[in-house]
N, C-alpha and C positions, 0 to 999 in steps of 0.2 A: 486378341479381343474377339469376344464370340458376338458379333450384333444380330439380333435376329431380322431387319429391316434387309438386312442382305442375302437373304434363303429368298430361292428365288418364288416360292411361293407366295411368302407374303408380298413379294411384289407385285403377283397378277391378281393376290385380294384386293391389293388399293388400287389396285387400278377398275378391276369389275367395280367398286366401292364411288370410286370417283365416276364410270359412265352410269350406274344408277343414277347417280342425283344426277347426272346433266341431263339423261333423259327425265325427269321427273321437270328439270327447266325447259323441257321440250326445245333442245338445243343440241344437233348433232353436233356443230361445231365442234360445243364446249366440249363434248365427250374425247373429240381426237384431240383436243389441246388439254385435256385432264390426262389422257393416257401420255401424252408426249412430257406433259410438266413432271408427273411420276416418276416415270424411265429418267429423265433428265435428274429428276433429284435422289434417284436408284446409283445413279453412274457417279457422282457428286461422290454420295457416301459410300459407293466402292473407291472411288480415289482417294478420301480421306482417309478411308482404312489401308489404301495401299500408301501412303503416305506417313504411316504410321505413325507413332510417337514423336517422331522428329516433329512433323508440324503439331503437332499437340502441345508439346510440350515445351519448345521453344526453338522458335525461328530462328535464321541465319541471322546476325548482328554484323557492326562493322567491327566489333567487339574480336567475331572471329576472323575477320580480314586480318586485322591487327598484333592477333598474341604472338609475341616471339620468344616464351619463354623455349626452355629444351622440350621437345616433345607438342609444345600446342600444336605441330600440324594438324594431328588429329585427336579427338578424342571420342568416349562411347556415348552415347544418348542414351541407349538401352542395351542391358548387356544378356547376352545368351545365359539359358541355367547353366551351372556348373555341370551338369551330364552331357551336355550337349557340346563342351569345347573340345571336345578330342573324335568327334563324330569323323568318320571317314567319308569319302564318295567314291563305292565303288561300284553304283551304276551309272550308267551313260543314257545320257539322250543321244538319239540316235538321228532326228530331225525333229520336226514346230513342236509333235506331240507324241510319236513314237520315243521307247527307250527299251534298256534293257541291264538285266540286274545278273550277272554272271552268279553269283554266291546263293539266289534264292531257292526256295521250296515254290514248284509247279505248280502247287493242289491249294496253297495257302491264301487267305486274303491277303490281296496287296490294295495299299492305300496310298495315296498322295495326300501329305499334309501340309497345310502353309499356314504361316503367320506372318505378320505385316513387320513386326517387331523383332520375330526370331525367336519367342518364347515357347517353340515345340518341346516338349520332355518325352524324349521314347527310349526306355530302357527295356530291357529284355525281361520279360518278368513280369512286368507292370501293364499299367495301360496308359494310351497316348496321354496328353494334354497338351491344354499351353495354344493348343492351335486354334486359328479361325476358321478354317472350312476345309474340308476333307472329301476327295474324291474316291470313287472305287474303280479302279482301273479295267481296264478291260483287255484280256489274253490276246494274242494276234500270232499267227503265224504265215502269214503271207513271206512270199519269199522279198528279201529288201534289194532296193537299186543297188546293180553289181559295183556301184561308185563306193555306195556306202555300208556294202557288206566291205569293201577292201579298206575304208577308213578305220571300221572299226573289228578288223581280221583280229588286231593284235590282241583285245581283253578276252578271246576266246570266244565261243557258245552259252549263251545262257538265254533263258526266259524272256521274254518280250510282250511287253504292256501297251496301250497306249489311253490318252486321256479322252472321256465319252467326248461324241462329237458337241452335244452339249453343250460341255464346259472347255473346247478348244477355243471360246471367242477371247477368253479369258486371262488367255497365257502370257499375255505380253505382263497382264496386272500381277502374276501369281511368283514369275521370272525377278521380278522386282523384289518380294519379300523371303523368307525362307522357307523352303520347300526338302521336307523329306518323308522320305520312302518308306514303308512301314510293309512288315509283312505278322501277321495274327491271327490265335488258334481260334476256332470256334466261341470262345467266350470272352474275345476281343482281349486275350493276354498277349504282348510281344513277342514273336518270337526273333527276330533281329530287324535290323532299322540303318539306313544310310541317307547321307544325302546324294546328288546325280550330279553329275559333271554336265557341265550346261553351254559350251560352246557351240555344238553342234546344234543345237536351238536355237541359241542367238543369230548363228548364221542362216537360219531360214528365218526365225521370226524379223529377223531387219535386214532382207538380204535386200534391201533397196539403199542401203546407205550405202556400198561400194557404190554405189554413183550420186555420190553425193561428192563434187570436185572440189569444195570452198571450207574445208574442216580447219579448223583453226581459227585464229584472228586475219582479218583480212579488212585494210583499208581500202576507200574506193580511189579509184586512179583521179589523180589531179583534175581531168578533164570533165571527171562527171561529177553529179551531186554529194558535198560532202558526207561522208559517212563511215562508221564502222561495224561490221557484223565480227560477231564471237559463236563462234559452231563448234560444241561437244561432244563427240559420241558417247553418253553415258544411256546404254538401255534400262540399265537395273538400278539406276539410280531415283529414288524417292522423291529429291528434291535436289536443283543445282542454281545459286546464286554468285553473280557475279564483281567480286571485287576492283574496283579501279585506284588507281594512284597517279597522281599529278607525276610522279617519275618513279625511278627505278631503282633510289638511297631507299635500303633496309629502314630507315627511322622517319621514312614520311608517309605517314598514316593514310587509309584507305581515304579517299574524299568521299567515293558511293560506295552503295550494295545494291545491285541491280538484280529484280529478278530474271530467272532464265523460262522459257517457254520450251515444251518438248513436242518434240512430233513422235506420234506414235507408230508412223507406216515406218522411220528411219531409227528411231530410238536416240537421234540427234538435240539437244538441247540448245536454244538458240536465244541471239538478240541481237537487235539493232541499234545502234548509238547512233542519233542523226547530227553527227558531227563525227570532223576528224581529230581522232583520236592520239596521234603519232606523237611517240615522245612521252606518252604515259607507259602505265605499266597494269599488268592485271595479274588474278589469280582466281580459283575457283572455288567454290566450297560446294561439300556433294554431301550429301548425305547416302550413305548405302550399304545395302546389309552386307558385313563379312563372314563367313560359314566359319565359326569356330571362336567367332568374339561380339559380333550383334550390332547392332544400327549405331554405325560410324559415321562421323560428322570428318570427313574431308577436307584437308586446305593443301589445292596443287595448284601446280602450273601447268599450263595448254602442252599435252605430248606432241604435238605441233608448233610448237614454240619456232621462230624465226631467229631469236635473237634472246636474252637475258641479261639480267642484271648480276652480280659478281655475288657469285654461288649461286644461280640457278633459283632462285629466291622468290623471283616475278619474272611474268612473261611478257616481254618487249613487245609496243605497240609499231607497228611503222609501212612502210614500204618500200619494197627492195628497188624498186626505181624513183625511190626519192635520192634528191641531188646528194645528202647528206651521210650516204652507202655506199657513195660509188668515190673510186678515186681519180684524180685528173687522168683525160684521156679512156676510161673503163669504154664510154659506148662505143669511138672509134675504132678500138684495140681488136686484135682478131687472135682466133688460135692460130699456132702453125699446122702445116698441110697434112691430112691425112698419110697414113704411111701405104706402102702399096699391099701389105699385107701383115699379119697381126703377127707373125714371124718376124716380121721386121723390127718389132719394140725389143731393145734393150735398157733394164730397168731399173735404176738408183732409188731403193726403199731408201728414205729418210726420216729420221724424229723430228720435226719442227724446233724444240728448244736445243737438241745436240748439235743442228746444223750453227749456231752464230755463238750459244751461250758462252761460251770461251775466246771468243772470236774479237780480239785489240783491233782489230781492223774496224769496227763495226761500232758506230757512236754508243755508248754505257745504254743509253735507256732503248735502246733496241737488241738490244743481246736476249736472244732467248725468243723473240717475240716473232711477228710476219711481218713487220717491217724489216726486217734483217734483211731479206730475202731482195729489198730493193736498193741496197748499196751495192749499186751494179762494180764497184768499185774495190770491195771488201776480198780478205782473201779466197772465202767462202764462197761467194758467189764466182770469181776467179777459175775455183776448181770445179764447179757445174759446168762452167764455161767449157774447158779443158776437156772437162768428159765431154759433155755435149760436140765438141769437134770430132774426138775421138772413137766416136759412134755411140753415145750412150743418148737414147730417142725421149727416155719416159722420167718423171721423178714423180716416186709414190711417196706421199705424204701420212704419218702417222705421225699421233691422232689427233682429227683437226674437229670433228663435230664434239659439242656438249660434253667432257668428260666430269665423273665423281671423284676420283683420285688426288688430283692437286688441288689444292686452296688454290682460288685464281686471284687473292689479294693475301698478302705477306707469307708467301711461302717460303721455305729454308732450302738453301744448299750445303750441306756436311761441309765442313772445313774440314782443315788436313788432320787436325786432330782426332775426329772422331774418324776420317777415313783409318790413322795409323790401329785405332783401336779394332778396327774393322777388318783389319789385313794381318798375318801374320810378323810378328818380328823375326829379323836375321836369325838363324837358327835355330825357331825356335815354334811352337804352334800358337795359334789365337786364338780365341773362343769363336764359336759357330757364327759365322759373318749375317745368317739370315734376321737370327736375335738383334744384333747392331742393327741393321738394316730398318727392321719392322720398330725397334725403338722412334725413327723418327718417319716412320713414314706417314704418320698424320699431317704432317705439316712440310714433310720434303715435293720441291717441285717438280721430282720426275713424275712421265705420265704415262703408263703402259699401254693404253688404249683399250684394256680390256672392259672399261665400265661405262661405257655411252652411259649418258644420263638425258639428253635431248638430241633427236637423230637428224635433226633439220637444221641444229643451229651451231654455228661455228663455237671452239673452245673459246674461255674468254681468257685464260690465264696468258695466251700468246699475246693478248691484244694490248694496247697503250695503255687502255681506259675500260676494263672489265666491266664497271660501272653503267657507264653507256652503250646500247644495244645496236646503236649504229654505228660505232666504231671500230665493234668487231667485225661487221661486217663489210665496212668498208677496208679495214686491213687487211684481210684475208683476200679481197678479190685483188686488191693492191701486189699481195705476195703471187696469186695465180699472172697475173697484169706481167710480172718482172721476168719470170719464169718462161712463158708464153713468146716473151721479149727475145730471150735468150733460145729459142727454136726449142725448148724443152716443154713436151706434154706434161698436163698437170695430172696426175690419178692420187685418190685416196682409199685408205683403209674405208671398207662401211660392214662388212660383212659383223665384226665385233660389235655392231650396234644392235640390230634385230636379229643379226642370224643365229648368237648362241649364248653370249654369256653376258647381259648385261647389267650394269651395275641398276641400272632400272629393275631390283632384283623383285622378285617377289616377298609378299611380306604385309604384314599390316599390324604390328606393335607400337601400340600408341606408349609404348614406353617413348622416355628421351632419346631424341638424336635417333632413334632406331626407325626404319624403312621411310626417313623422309625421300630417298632416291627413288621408292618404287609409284612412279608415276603411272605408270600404267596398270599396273595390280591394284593400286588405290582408288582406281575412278572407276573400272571392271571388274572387282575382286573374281580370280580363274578363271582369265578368260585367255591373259595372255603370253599366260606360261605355259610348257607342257607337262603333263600330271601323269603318275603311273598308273598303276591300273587301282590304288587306293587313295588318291586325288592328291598325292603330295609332288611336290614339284619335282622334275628328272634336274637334276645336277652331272648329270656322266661323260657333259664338254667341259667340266671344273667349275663352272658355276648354272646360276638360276637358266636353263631354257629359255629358251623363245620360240613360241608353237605358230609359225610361221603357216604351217597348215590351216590355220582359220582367215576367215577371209578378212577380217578387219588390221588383223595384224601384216599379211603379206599386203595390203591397204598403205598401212602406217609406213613399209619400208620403201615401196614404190613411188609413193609421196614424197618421200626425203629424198630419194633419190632423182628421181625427178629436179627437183628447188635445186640440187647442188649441180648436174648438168645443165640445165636450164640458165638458173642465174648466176653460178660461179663458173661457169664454162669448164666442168671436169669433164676430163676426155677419157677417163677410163675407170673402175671401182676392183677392189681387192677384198675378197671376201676369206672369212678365216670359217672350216669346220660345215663349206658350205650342202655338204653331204648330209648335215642337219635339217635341210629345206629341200621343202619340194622343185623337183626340175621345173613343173608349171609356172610356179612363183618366180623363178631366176628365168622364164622367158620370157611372162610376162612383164618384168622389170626391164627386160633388154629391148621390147619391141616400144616401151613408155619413155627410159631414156634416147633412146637413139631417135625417137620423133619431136622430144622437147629439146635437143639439142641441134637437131635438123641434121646430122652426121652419126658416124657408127660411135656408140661408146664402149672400150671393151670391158669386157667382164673378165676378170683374172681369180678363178677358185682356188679353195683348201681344197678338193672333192675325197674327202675319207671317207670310209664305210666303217662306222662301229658303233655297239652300244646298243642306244634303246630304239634307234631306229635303223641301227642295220640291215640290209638288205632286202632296203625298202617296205617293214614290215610294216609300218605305218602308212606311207605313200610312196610314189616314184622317187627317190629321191634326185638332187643334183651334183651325183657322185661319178666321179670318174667312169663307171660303167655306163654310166645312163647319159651323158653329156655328148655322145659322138654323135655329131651332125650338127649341133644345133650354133657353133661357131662361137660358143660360151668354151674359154680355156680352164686347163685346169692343171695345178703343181704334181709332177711325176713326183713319185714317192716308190717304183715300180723299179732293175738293173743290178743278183747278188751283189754288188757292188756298188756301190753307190758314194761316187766321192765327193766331198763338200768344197773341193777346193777354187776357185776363181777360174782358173784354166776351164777344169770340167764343167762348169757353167758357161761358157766363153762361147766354149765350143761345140757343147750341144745342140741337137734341133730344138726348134718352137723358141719361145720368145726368153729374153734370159732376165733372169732375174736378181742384181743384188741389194745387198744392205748397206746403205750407207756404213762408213768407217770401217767396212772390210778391206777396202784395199788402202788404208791408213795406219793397220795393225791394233785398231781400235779394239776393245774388249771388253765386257762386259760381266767376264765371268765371276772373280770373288770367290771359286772353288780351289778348294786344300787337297787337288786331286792329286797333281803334278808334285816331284819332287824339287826342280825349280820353282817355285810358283812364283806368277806377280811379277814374269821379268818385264821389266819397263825398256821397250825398244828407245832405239836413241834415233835422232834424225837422220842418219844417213841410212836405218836400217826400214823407216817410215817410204824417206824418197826414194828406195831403192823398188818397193813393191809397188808405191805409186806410178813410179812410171814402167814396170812391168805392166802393173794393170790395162793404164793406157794402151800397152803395145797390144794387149788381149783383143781389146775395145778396135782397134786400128784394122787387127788382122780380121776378126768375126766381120767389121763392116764391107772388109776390101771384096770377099765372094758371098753371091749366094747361097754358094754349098752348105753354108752353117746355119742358111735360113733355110732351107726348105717348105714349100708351101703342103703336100700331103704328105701322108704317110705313104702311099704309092710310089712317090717322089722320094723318099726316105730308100726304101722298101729297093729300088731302083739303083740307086745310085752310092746308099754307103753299106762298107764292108767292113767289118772289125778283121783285123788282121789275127787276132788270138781270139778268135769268139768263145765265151763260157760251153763248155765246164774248162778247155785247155787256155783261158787267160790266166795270168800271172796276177797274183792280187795285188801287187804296186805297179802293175803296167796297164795302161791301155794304150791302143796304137789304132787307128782304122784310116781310111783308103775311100774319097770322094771322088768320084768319076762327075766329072765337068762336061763332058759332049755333048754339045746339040743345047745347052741350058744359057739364055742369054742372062750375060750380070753375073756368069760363072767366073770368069777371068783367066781361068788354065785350066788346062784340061784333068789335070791329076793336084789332087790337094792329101798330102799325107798329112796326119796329127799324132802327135803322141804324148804321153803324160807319164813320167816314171815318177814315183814318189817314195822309191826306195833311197836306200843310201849308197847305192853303188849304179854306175854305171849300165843299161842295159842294153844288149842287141838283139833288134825283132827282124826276122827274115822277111821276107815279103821276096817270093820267086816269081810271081804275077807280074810285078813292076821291073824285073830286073833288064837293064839294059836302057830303061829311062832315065831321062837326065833333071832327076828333081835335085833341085837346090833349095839353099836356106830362104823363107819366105822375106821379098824384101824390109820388112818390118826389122824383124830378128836382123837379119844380116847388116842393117846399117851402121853406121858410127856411133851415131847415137842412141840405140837401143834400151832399155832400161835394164834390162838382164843381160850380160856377158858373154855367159855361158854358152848360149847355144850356138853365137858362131865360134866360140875357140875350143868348145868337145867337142859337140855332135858332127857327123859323118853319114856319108850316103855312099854308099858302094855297089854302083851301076853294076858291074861287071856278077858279083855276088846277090846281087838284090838284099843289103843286107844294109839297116839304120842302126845307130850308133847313137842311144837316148843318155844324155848324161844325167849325172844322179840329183833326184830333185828336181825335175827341170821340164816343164812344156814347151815345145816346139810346131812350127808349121813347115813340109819341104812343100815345096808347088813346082808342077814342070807345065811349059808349054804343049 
């Protein structure tokens, strides 16, 4: 829309126009209150034009609180020209108003174009249109802060603009509508045209909203004046109103539509309800331009969400210290005691639904769910116990925040039938298990964790009552409450949520059913994924990014992590691919958990280096390399050999880590790789590795030597008896020196691990003449494994061990 009332000239004609005549009323006054009324109805109609069509053409209804056909999330107000949906971005702002265009001509006009609506047309060839006002940018070659030459290392060298000082007051107005780059020959022909990736502006134009502590919905505490605030970070959003519902059933219609109020220093959109609110439910509608399809009208949920209603649908009103959260006993309850070092955790990953769903022991309508978790009496809980005696410190939980994958109301489990379809028959082959599998996986209730959809709020599919927003949250603290009980620390997965691949995908197809998940790309369209270097989303973790590097998003994840230390009392977080994020982010996370928790909370990483930000080409990452010192751990992936077996995790340094129904001979696999496939263990061949495992758990706790606190310490004290290139690829064997180390227990701890099929002997001439024996574990009556006291052998005299075939062993000498 071209208005001419908005050239800033005719604005200082009405204005000289209006202090004529007030001098002619011989009235200074009126002259500064005619310039002021001006400017004020100057700013009016730049807001209206930044508001574009949406408000023009029609306002937010309760109309669209309410549509639940496929697809009403959203829809277009105004849609982009046909030339304009396939536009790329592949210049960058670089900060508020500098950018830079890697692909351009030097010498060429470059222009900034906006429209309120989106209706730019720049073809190459042609000349622009479509746009409301047009900047000519201006060359800069100053050298840029060494922060932000290394942000943006990766897109290369190119040309650098920035917007006249002028029209920088502008930019928050201009961020809002669409904006693209134009470069044109002498007689104003095209000669190519992009749009600008614009996170890096957002985070200086509203770098005041990282402190902004109250985002989301937030009741006010019992004690003070009732009330409710709703705080959304939408900058580039036109217009955001607010939905309310008497509760949180999909078929009870909006009662309000609230306007929202924006701040412009925060780019935060706001409102106060002077009542409490608790036990309703809300949602948002935004209107905001998306680069490649035009002014979209919005219907989400708060990415701050506390809680939801079953599917994610609305976002629960409440407070986490209301009575009706918390389960008997929550306030008095406490974690167990710190451990004396992070060495010390050994660690039972667990699925939430595969821990009970099978589970006779466990009343019907708790199988599968966090209530399971408090039949202190169940078999399940039984064998937490077990481990828990047996030295197992930690239980990680996956996946317990907000996922997209299961229906959290009537989801399927395969019966046997469609399992036999799925498996091959006796002798014979099946067809590709994956196909079976993805046929019902729309409505199967496994949940892989990979698709966080809300990073704040617990899954509801676990819960009794998905429906209601307080009852997942009170069963969930209920299962940490039972856990806690049992001297078992609580950790969860969270790194799957913001760190890499969330089902919060990018996206904005107002086709049906299609990107109602991407919450966060729907209320900031690019801001909080990562883009290549021609604005399309990096995929190279397996799914949509998360550009963790901008400050609102590393915001979003410290937020949630925070709420789940804080109010669910988790002691520790596991993150997947955290080599994806910067090392800053992942301290800043551990120095905000560990103060909202008032104790250490640990951080356990993926730390890989690959892909689009490999070796740290984008930022420092939080990769293995970059991690030493900062007392953030990370998964070895590092040993030519590298065995997966329970023992060699047992026994290793630093903290150990399994998977639940590993030592149950649980499986997962479904591959036609093996020539046995599919063999189903029987129970004596279940309880035989169980209580191996136990003995693993017994032995690692009885010495230090398997904890070691540094690598100095490491470094010191162990010896591989075959160190690489001369080890044997089914043997490992090394040699812990105990002296001087209190909580060592003996002074010499041999280990060994044969995984061949025959018997092996490892020399060791160092030890010869010491008197190791079979470690008391091993050597008992009751032992879980046999083997190692009726083969294995120590031969003092030779210094020579005697590892039988298939078999881990401990010797220990005084």
């Amino acid at each position: 829309m071209n208005l001419p009332m908005l050239n800033p000239r005719f604005i200082r004609l009405n204005c000289a126009f209006a202090c004529k005549l007030a001098w002619k009323l011989a009235c200074r006054l009126a002259c500064r209150l005619a310039c002021k009324l001006t400017f004020g109805l100057s700013q009016a109609l730049l807001w209206v034009a930044a508001s574009g069509a949406a408000s023009a053409q029609a306002a937010p209804s309760l109309g669209d609180c309410n549509a639940s056909a496929p697809g009403s999330h959203a829809s277009v107000l105004v849609a982009v020209p046909e030339a304009s949906r396939t536009m790329d971005a592949s210049a960058f702002w670089l900060d508020a108003a500098r950018l830079r265009w890697p692909q351009a001509d030097v010498a060429a006009r470059t222009r900034l174009l906006y429209s309120a609506s989106g209706q730019v047309q720049a073809v190459a060839g042609g000349a622009a249109s479509g746009f409301d006002e047009a900047f000519t940018l201006q060359r800069f070659a100053l050298r840029l802060p060494a922060r932000t030459e290394q942000a943006f290392a990766w897109v290369g060298p190119g040309p650098q603009w920035a917007v006249p000082p002028a029209a920088q007051h502008r930019l928050r107005t201009l961020h809002r509508g669409q904006l693209v780059l134009v470069q044109e020959d002498t007689d104003g022909q095209l000669l190519r045209s992009t749009a600008v990736q614009h996170a890096a502006a957002l985070d200086a134009l509203y770098r005041a909203a990282q402190n902004v502590d109250d985002l989301g919905i937030q009741v006010a505490p019992a004690t003070r004046t009732p009330g409710t605030r709703f705080k959304l970070w939408a900058p580039t959003a036109q217009n955001v109103a607010l939905c309310l519902y008497a509760d949180g059933m999909a078929s009870t219609p909006a009662v309000a539509l609230q306007t929202m109020l924006r701040d412009n220093a925060t780019g935060v959109w706001h409102r106060h309800e002077r009542a409490d609110l608790s036990g309703q439910a809300a949602t948002y509608v935004v209107d905001v331009f998306v680069r490649g399809v035009g002014l979209v009208r919005q219907r989400v949920t708060d990415p701050y969400s506390l809680s939801l209603n079953t599917g994610s649908q609305r976002s629960w009103i409440g407070r986490l210290d209301a009575p009706d959260t918390q389960p008997a006993g929550w306030r008095q309850s406490r974690r167990p005691a710190l451990l004396r070092a992070a060495t010390d955790m050994a660690i039972y990953e667990l699925q939430v639904r595969d821990f009970s769903v099978s589970d006779t022991s466990v009343q019907a309508a708790w199988r599968g769910k966090y209530l399971a978790f408090t039949e202190t009496q169940s078999d399940g809980m039984g064998h937490l116990l077990a481990l828990a005696q047996a030295g197992i410190t930690d239980i990680h939980l996956r996946p317990v925040f907000a996922q997209a994958t299961a229906p959290e109301a009537g989801c399927t489990t395969p019966d046997a039938d469609v399992m036999a379809a799925v498996l091959p028959a006796e002798g014979g082959a099946a067809e590709t298990p994956h196909a079976q599998v993805l046929a019902a996986a729309a409505t199967d209730c496994s949940n892989s964790d990979h698709d966080p959809w809300h990073f704040a709020a617990p899954e509801g599919s676990y819960a009794s009552d998905a429906q209601d927003g307080a009852v997942r949250v009170r069963e969930f603290r209920a299962m940490v409450q039972a856990l806690h009980a049992a001297e078992l620390r609580v950790g969860m997965g969270l790194g799957t949520s913001v760190a890499h691949h969330p089902a919060t995908v990018s996206g904005q197809s107002v086709h049906p059913m299609q990107s109602v998940q991407s919450v966060m790309d729907r209320i900031v369209p690019g801001y909080y994924q990562r883009l290549n270097a021609q604005g399309v989303v990096e995929r190279d973790t397996c799914c949509d990014n998360t550009a963790t590097e901008h400050a609102m998003t590393t915001k979003l994840l410290i937020d949630s992590a925070v709420v789940w230390a804080r109010d669910y009392r988790i002691d520790s977080f596991r993150f997947d691919l955290v080599g994806h994020q910067p090392r800053a982010a992942l301290q800043r996370l551990q120095t905000a958990v560990d103060r909202a928790a008032g104790r250490r909370v640990q951080l356990i990483d993926e730390g890989g280096n690959f892909s689009a930000v490999r070796d740290s080409k984008r930022f420092a990452q939080a990769s293995q390399l970059n991690l030493s010192g900062t007392g953030i751990t990370t998964f070895s992936d590092r040993a030519r050999v590298q065995l997966l077996a329970l023992a060699t995790t047992a026994f290793s340094q630093g903290m150990t880590y399994f998977h639940a129904g590993s030592d149950l001979l649980r499986s997962e696999s479904l591959d036609q790789t093996l020539q046995e496939a599919h063999i189903t263990p029987g129970e004596a061949e279940i309880q035989f590795v169980q209580a191996g495992f136990l003995d693993l758990l017994r032995m690692r706790a009885s010495s230090r030597l398997f904890r070691l606190d540094t690598s100095a310490q490491i470094r010191q004290r162990l010896r591989f008896i075959e160190p690489w290139p001369k080890q044997r690829g089914n043997l490992v064997a090394a040699h812990l020196d105990g002296r001087g180390l209190q909580g060592a227990g003996w002074r010499d701890v041999v280990y060994a691990i044969n995984t061949g099929t025959e018997a092996a002997d490892v020399a060791m001439p160092a030890l010869r003449g010491r008197a190791l024996r079979l470690h008391p574990v091993q050597a008992a009556a009751t032992a879980g494994d046999p083997r190692p006291a009726a083969e294995s052998r120590w031969d003092a005299g030779t210094g020579s061990l005697r590892v039988p075939a298939r078999t881990a062993l401990v010797y220990v000498a005084d």
